[in-house]
N, C-alpha and C positions, 0 to 999 in steps of 0.2 A: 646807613648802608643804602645806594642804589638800588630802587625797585626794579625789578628786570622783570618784564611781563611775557617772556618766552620761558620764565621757570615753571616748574609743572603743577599743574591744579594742587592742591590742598585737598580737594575731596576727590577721591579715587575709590574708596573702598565701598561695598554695598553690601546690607546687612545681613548679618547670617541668622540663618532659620533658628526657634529656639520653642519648635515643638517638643512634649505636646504642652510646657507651661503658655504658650502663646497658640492662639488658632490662626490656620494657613492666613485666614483675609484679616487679621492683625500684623504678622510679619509680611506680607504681600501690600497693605498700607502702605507701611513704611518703606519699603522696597523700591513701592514707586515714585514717589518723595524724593528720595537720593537722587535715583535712576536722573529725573526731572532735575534737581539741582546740579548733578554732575557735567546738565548736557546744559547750563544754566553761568554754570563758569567756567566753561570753554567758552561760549560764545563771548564772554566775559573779557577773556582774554584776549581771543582773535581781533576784537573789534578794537582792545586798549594795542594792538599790533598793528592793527591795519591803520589807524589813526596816526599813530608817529610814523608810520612809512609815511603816509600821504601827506605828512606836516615837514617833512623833512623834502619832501618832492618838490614840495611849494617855495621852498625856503633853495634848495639847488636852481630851481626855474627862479626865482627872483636873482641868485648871484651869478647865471646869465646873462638876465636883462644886465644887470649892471656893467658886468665886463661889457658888453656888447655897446652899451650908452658910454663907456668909458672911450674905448678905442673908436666908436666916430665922432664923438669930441675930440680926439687928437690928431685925427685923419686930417688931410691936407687937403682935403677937395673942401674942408670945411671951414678953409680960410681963402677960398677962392670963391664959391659958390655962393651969392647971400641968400639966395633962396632953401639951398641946403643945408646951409647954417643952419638957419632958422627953424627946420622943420630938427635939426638936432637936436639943439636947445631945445625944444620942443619936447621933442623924446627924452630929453637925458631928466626935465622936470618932472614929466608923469613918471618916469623908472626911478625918480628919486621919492615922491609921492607911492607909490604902489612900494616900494622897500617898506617903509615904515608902515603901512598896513600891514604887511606879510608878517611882522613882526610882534604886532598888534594883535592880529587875529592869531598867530601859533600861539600868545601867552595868553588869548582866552580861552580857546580850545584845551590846552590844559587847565583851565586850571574851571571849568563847564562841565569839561566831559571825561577827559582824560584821569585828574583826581576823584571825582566823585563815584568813577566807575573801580579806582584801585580802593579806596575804602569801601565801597562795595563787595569788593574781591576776598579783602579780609576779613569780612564776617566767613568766610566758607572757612576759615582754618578753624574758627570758634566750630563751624557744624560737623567738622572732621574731626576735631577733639572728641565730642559728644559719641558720635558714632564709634569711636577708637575705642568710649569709655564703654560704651555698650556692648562692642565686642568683648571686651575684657571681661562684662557680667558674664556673658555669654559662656565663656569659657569657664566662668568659674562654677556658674548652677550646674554646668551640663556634668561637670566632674563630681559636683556632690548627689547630683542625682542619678549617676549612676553606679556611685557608692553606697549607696541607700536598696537601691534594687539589686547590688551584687549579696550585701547585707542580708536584703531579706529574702533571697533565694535560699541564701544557708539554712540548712535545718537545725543549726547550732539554736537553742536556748536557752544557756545561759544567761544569768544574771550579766555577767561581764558582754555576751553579746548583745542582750536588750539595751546593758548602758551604752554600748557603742553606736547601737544602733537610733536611741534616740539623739545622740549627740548629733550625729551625723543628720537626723531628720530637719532639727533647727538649725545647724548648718544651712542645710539645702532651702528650709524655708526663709531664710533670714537673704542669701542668694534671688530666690525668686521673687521674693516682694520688692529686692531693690532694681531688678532688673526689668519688674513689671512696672515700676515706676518711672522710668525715665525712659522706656518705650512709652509710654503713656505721654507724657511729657511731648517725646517729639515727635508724637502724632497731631501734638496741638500747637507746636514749636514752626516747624518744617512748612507746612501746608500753609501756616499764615507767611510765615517768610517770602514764599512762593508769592504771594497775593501781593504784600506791599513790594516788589522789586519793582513792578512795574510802575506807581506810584512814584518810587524813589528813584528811576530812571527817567521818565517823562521829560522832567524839568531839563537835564540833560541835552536829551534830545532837540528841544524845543531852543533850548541857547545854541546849539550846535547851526540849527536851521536858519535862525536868524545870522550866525555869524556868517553861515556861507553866503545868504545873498545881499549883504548888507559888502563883505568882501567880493565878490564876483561882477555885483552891481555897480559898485565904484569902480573897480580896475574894467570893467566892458564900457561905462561911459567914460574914463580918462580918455581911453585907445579913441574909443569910438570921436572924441571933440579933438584927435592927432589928426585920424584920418576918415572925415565926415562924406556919407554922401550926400555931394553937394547939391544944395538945388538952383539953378541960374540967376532964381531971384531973391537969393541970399548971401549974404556976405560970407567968407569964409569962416568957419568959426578957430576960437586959439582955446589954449588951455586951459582950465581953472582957474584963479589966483590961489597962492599956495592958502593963505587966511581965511578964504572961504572954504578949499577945500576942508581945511581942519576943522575947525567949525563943525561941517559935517560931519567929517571921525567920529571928534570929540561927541556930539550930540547922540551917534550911534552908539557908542562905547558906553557913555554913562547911560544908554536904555537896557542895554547887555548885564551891565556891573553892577546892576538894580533887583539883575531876578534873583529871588531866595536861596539859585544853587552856590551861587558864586560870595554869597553872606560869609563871612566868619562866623562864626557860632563860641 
């Protein structure tokens, strides 16, 4: 199934209080844990959103260029002109050069930034399970213990109420030890989580940054060796050779294809 990353976070919900077996700055810990990771995979998401908008932008602006290189290669002033020729040809090899970068850099960009941030993303339904399951403690102590306290309001004595009422007591305790345990748990879960994202996001980044100006830098100097300013006492200059260009690609790509995000594991 298609990842669609306009579907809605995974983590939504924020913990419910489960005084007095937990103290205010135990449930308020974890409170703010969530709070932090809820506002942690939104961003999560905007960024894996705004990335295929702008990769998608790159890729419409490149199959302009092209149309655009197509149609004054067919134009007729371009079989009368040799000078305009020339400067077409010209154009229509750097728009054929800059295509397959564009192409180049959107399959790094996913596969840098855009995947390691959706596996990123999947861990939050793993932290929204956990909190679903704690709510569900939640619910269940809070009904045994306040069966326990309706229990011992009674002034019944009986034998048959004492048994009722110790059943219900290990009930309630058996409840709370499991609920104080896995708040416990992601008191020590959550806060380290928080810690390594940014670790596990860095490398991201860092490929991201290189890809833009390793892309932005080659596509500014193609244009720039189309239409140079010139200086009187230089020869005009013409465009790359395609062989050296790639060379260069290539050389940039296999420095890219080398960092540890981009490893298969």
């Amino acid at each position: 199934m298609t990842w669609n990353p306009l579907k809605k976070n995974h983590l939504t919900l924020r913990p419910s209080p489960a005084q007095p077996l937990l103290s205010h700055a135990e449930d308020r810990e974890l409170d703010v844990a969530v709070q932090r990771l809820i506002y942690v995979e939104d961003t999560i998401r905007k960024l894996t959103k705004e990335m295929k908008k702008y990769l998608q932008a790159v890729v419409n602006l490149d199959r302009a260029d092209q149309r655009l290189s197509m149609n004054l290669t067919t134009c007729g002033l371009a079989h009368i002109s040799d000078e305009f020729r020339r400067i077409v040809e010209e154009y229509h090899s750097i728009t054929t050069q800059v295509g397959k970068t564009v192409q180049e850099m959107a399959a790094l960009c996913h596969k840098t930034f855009i995947d390691p941030l959706k596996k990123l993303r999947d861990e939050f339904a793993l932290i929204a399970a956990a909190i679903a399951k704690r709510e569900e403690l939640v619910t269940a102590w809070k009904y045994s213990y306040n069966r326990v306290k309706k229990l011992q309001e009674k002034k019944d004595r009986t034998a048959s109420h004492i048994a009722k009422l110790e059943r219900e007591h290990r009930v309630e305790e058996a409840a709370a030890k499991e609920l104080k345990t896995l708040h416990a748990q992601l008191l020590i879960d959550l806060p380290m989580f928080l810690d390594k994202r940014l670790e596990y996001i860095k490398p991201s980044v860092h490929a991201l940054i290189m890809i833009q100006l390793d892309y932005y830098g080659n596509t500014t100097g193609l244009f720039t060796q189309l239409m140079p300013v010139h200086n009187p006492s230089e020869s005009p200059s013409t465009a790359i050779p395609e062989e050296e260009y790639q060379q260069s690609i290539n050389s940039q790509i296999n420095r890219i294809r080398g960092l540890t995000i981009v490893k298969d594991h």
